[in-house]
N, C-alpha and C positions, 0 to 999 in steps of 0.2 A: 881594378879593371874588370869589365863584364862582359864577357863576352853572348852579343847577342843574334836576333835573327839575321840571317844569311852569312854570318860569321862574322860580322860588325861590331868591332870593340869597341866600350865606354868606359874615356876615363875621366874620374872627379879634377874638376883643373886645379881646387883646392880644398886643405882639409878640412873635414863639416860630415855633418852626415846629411844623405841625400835618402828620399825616399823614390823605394824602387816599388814599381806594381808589375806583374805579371799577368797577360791577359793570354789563355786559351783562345784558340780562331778557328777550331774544330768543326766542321758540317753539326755535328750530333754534341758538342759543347758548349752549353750557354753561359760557362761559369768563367768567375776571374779570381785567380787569384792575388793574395797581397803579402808580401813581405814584410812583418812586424818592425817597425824601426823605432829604435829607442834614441831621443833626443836629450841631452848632457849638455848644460849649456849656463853660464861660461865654462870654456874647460881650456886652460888652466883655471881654477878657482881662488878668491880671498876669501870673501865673509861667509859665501853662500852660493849654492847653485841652483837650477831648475832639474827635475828632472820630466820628462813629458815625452808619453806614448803615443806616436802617430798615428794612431787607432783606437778604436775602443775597445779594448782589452783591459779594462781595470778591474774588471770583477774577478775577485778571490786575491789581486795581487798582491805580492810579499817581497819587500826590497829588504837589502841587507848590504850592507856597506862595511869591510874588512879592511885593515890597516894591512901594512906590507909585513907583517909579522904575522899575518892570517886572527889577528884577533877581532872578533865583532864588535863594532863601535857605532853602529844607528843600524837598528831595526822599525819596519813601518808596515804596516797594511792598511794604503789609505786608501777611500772610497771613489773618487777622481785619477783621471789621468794624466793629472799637473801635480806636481809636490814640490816645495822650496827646500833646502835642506840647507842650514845655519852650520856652517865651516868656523864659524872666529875661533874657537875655543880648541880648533885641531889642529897638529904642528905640521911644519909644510913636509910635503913629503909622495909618496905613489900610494893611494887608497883603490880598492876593488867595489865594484856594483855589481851587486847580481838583480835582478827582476824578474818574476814569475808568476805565473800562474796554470792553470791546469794545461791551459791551451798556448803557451805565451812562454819564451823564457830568451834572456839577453844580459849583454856583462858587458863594462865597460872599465875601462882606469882613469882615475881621475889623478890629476895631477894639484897635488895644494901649494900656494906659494904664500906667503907675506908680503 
């Protein structure tokens, strides 16, 4: 739920990620800003997921993907803001996302089934 201008709530009708923008309306502010949203998708997973940055924010990023034992199990720093990432070979289970970069940083859970 978001609660916005004049105290007007917004709520998602289903689950997904949505991107949000935030725009200044300031006399003396010309600027907008954006809310970085990370897109996970299919989620729950089988062979493979996407992952993909609703923005351009890929420069310096560094993904890292932890099992529910907190051990590292794919690390990446790819040069685009789409990546595939190949699940066949991981047992089903709750997996951790991290994504980052200097200016950028987002986590998500993935869920793996068979």
């Amino acid at each position: 739920m978001i609660c916005g201008y004049e105290g007007r709530l917004w709520e998602g009708m289903r689950g997904g990620d949505y991107l949000i923008t935030l725009k200044s309306k300031g006399t003396t502010d010309v600027s907008s800003y954006s809310i970085e949203v990370l897109a996970v998708y299919p989620n729950p997973v089988d062979n493979f997921f996407n992952i993909k940055l609703l923005s351009n924010q890929s420069e310096d990023l560094h993904i890292e993907i932890h099992d529910e034992f907190g051990r590292s199990i794919y690390v990446d720093k790819p040069k685009s803001n789409h990546v595939t990432v190949n699940t066949s070979e991981w047992i089903s289970g709750v997996y951790f996302l991290t994504i980052q970069n200097q200016n950028f940083s987002a986590a998500k859970r993935i869920l793996k089934i068979n």
